[in-house]
DRENKOL-839149 format. One line per field, with one value per residue (C-alpha): residue in three letters; z, y, x. Coordinates in steps of 0.5 Angstrom, whole numbers. Layout:
! residues N
loza = (ALA ...) .
Z = (Z ...) .
Y = (Y ...) .
X = (X ...) .
! end
This chain:
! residues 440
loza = (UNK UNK UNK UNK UNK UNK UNK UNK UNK UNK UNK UNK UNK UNK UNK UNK UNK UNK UNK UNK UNK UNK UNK UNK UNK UNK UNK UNK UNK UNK UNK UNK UNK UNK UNK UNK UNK UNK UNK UNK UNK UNK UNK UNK UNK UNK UNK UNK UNK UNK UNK UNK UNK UNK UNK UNK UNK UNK UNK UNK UNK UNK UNK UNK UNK UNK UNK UNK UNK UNK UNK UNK UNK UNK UNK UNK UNK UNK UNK UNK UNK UNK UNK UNK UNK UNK UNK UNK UNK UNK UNK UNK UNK UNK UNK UNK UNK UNK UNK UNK UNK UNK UNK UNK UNK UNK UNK UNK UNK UNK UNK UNK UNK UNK UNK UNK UNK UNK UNK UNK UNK UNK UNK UNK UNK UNK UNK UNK UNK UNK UNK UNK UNK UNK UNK UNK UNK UNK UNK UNK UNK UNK UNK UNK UNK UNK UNK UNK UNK UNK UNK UNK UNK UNK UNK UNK UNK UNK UNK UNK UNK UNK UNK UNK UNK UNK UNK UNK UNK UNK UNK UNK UNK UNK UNK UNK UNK UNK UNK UNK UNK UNK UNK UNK UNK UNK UNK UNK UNK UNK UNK UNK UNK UNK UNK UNK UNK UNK UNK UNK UNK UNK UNK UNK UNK UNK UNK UNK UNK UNK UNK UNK UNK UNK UNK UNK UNK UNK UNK UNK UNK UNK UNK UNK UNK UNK UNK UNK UNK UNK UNK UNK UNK UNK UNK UNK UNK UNK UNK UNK UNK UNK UNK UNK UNK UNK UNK UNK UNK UNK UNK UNK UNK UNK UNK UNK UNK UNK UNK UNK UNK UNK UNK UNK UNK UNK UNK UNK UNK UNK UNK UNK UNK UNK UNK UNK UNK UNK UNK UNK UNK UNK UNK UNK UNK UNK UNK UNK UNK UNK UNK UNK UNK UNK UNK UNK UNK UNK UNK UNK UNK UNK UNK UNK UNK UNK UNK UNK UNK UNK UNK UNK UNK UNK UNK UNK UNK UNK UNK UNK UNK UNK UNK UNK UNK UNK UNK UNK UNK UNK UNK UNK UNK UNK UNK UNK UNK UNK UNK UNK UNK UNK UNK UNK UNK UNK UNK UNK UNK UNK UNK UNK UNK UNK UNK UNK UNK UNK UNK UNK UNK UNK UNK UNK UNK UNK UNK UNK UNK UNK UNK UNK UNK UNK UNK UNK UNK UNK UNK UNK UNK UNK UNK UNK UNK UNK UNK UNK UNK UNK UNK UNK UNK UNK UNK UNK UNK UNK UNK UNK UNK UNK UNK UNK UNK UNK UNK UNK UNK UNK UNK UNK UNK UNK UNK UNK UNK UNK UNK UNK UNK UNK UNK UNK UNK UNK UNK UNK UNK UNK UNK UNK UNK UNK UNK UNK UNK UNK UNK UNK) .
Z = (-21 -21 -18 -17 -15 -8 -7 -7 -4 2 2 3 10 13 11 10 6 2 -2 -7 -7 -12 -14 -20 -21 -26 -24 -28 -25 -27 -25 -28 -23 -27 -34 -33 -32 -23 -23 -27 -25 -27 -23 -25 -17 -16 -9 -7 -1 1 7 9 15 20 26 25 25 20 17 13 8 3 -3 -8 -11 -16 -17 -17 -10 -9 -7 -2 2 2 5 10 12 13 17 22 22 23 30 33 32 39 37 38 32 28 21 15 8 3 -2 -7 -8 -12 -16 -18 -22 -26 -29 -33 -31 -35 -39 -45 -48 -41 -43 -51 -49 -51 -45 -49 -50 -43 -41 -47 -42 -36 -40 -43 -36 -33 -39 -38 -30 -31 -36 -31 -26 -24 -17 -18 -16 -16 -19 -14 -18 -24 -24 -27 -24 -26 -23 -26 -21 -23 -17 -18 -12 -12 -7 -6 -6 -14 -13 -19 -19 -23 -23 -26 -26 -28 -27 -28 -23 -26 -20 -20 -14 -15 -10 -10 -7 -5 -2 4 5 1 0 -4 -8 -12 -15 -17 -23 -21 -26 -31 -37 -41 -44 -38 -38 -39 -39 -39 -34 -29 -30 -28 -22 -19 -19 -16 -11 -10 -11 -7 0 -1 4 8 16 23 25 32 36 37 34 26 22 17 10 9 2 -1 1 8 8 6 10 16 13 13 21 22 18 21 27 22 23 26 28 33 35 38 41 44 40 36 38 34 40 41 36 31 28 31 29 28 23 21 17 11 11 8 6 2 1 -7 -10 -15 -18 -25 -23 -22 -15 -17 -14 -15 -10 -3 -1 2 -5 -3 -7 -6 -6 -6 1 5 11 14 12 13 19 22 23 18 18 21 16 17 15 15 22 25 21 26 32 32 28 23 15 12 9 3 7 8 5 7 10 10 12 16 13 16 16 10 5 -2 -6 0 -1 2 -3 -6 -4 -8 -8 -10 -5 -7 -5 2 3 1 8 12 14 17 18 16 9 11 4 8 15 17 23 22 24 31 32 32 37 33 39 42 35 39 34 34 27 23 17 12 8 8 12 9 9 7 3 0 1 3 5 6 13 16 22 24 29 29 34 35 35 28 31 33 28 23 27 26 18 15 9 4 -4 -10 -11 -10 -12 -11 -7 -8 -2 -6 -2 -5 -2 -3 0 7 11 19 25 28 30 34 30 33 31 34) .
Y = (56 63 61 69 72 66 69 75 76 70 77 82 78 78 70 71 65 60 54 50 43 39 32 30 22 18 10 5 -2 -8 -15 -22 -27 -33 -29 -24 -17 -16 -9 -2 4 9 16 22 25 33 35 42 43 50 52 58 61 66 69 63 57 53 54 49 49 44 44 40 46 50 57 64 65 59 64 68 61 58 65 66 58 59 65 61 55 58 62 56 52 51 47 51 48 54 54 52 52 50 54 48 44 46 40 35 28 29 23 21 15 16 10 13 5 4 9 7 0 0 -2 -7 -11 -11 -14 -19 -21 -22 -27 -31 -31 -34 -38 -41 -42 -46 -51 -51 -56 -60 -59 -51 -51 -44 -37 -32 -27 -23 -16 -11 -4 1 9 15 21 28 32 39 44 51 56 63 62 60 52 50 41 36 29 24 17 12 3 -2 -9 -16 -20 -27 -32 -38 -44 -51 -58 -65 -69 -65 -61 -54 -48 -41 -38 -32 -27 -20 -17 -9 -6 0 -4 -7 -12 -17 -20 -26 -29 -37 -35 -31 -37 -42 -38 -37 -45 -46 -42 -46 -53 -54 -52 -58 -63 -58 -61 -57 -58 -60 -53 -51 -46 -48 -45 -41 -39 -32 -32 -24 -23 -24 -21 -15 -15 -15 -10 -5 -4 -5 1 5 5 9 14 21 22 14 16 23 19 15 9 6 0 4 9 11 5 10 8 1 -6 -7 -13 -18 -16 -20 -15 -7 -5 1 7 8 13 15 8 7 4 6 9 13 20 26 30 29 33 39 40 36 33 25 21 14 11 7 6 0 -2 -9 -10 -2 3 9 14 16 19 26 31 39 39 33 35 42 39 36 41 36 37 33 27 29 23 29 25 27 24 28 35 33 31 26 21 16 12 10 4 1 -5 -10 -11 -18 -23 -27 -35 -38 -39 -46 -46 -42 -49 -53 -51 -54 -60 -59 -52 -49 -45 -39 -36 -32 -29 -26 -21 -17 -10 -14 -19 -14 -9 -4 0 -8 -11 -18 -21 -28 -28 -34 -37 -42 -46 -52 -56 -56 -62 -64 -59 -58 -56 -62 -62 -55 -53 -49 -47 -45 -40 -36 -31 -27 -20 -16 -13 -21 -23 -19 -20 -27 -27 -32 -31 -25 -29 -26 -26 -19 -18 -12 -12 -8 -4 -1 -6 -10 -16 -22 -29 -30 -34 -34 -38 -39 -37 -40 -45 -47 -52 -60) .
X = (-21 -17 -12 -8 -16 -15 -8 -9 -16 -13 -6 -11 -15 -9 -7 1 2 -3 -3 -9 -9 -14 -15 -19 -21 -24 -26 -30 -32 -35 -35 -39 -43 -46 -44 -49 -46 -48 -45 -43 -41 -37 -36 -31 -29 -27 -24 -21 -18 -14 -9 -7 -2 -7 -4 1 -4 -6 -13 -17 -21 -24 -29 -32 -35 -32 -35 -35 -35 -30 -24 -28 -31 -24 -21 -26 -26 -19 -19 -24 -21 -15 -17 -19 -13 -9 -3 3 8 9 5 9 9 13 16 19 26 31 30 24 24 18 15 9 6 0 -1 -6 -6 -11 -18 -16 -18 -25 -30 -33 -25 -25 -32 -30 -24 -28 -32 -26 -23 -30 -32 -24 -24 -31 -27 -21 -23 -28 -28 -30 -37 -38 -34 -35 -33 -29 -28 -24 -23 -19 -17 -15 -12 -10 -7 -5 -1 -1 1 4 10 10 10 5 6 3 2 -3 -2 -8 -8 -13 -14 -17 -19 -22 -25 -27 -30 -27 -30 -27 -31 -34 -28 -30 -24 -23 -19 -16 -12 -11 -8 -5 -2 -1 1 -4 1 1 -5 -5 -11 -9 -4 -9 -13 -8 -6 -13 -13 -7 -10 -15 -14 -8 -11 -16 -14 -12 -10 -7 0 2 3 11 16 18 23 18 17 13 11 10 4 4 12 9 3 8 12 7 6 13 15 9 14 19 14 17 10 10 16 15 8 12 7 13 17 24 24 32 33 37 43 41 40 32 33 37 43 39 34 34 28 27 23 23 16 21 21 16 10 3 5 10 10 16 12 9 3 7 10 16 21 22 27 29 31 34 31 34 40 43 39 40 35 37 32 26 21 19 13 15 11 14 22 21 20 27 30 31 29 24 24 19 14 8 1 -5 -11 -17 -15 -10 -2 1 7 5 11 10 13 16 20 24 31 31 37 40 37 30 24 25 32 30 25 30 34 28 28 21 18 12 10 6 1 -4 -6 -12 -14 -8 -12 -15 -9 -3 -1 1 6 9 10 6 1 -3 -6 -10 -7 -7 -1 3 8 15 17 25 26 19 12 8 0 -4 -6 -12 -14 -8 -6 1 3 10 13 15 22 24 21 25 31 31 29 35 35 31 29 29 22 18 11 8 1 -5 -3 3 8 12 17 20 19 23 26 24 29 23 15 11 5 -1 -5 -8) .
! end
């Protein structure tokens, strides 16, 4: 679209500033059942959406059209959106920071591999799961996925930001069998570099994962020291950080209410904010065109910061932190690679304090069994019992229940182990004092 008509055409009608965002996407996905191709798809994605300052509100527009009369629609859409705003922030635009950590995370290795190579790879990881155990009674699934994103940002202040970013995820799920007993397991591949598939090691680990919850048993209810490895420690860290949202707060829904420049966590624990690390979910600008910077949140168990949008920066009279991303029409208070700082010691070396404790690998119910504004939570989980030191039998049918502020004040010890999840969050295994188990 002619970006210079929409401006000048939105000036003319009285639109005092304005800005064109637009989001190009590409996808592919497929995936085997039974050696046999069960699904393909391949899509390419075009979105617009346009905002403008009238009679100081906000108006919206958004299109996935792109034409002629595409600059006319845009402009009269604003104008009335604009005219049945009722809120009384006043309307900003950004017009662009001194500086700006461009980087391209663009990796071009990922389309140059041929379909037909990455098809091959889901059939060797199939063919390699079928012969790694005789207890697999069934492959649910292997797929492969890969996304590929273009945003631009204009407005009329001059502002022109580009970013494109690209990643690909193998998954795999298989079903074990032992006697009676029948569990699932699985693991998922998220990366922008070809070279770490490693397609032996995928395969073991989705065996490991499997296998070891055979046996499986409910352990007597009470409080134990507890070992949360990554992926849960990062399921727990994303809706204890939404309380670090500006947004909670002014709600008053966010349990970090006047807790600025005060302990929230253990004096273990200092979680980050980084978009500008090189990864897939690397960003150098956020939605309003504000550039980001890596932060620390908490530091040493003390609340740092809040995170802030232009709407919700003005409020307090504070300066954004570059934290504005969208969702649907609307921006809001969002992070990107968040992250708890790693520690020193091994995850083996945090069970080793354990006399008898319990190992936490996944929980289940988070959206139902968290309330978002105490922090109270009851969760399902899986895992296995510690036992002088190690890991000991699997565990299922367990319940456990807590809340996230004292849980994160009582983590002892942070390893040094973080994995990045699907969700963009990455943590290490940690140490809790105590959590309560509910089990026989």
């Amino acid at each position: 679209m002619n970006h210079r008509k929409f401006f000048e055409l939105a000036e003319s009608k009285g639109i005092t500033a304005s800005e064109i965002y637009s989001a190009k996407k590409y996808s592919l996905s497929f995936e085997l059942f039974h050696s046999e191709v069960s699904s393909y798809s391949t899509s390419e994605s075009f979105s617009m959406s346009a905002r403008g300052i009238y009679n100081d509100k906000f108006g919206v527009a958004i299109t996935e059209k792109v034409n002629r009369f595409t600059p006319e629609y845009l402009v009269n859409e604003i104008i009335a959106n604009a005219k049945v705003i009722e809120k009384n922030d006043k309307a900003l635009l950004f017009k662009g920071s001194e500086k700006y950590h461009k980087r391209n995370l663009y990796n071009k290795e990922i389309p140059a591999i041929s379909i037909d190579q990455k098809m091959k790879n889901l059939y060797e990881i199939e063919a390699k799961l079928k012969k790694a155990d005789p207890r697999i009674i069934e492959i649910e699934t292997v797929s492969y996925s890969e996304d590929a994103v273009e945003v631009n940002l204009v407005n009329s202040y001059g502002l022109n930001l580009k970013s494109k970013s690209n990643y690909y995820v193998y998954a795999a799920a298989v079903v074990v069998k032992q006697d009676e007993e029948v569990k699932t397991g699985y693991k998922v591949l998220l990366s922008n570099d070809p070279k770490e598939l490693d397609i032996d090691k995928f395969v073991k680990q989705v065996v490991e994962d499997a296998t070891r919850k055979l046996g499986g048993t409910q352990c007597d209810s009470k409080k134990y020291p507890v070992v949360l490895n990554q992926k849960t420690a990062a399921s727990f860290l994303e809706p204890y950080l939404e309380s670090a949202n500006a947004e909670e707060v002014q709600k008053h829904s966010s349990f970090f209410i006047g807790k600025l420049n005060q302990p929230v966590a253990s004096k273990k624990v200092t979680i980050l904010e980084q978009p500008l690390l090189k990864n897939c979910f690397f960003r150098y600008f956020d939605d309003e065109g504000v550039a980001t910077s890596n932060k620390k949140i908490v530091e040493k168990g003390i609340l740092k910061t809040y995170l802030y949008n232009l709407e919700t920066a003005q409020r307090e009279g504070k300066v954004t932190t570059g934290n504005g991303y969208r969702g649907g029409s609307k921006i809001g208070v969002s992070f990107v690679n968040p992250s708890i700082k790693p520690g020193r010691k091994s995850e083996a070396e945090l069970l080793s304090k354990i006399k008898t404790g319990v190992y936490i690998s996944s929980v289940a119910g988070l959206h139902s069994g968290l309330n978002p504004q105490s922090g109270n939570f009851s969760l399902q989980a899986e895992g296995f019992m510690i036992r002088d030191g190690k890991l000991a039998e699997p565990l299922s049918l367990i319940t456990v229940a807590g809340n996230l502020l004292d849980m994160f004040m009582d983590v002892r010890e942070v390893a040094n182990n973080p994995e990045l999840q699907l969700s963009g969050i990455s943590s290490p295994s940690l140490l809790i004092k105590k959590l309560a188990v509910s089990g026989k």
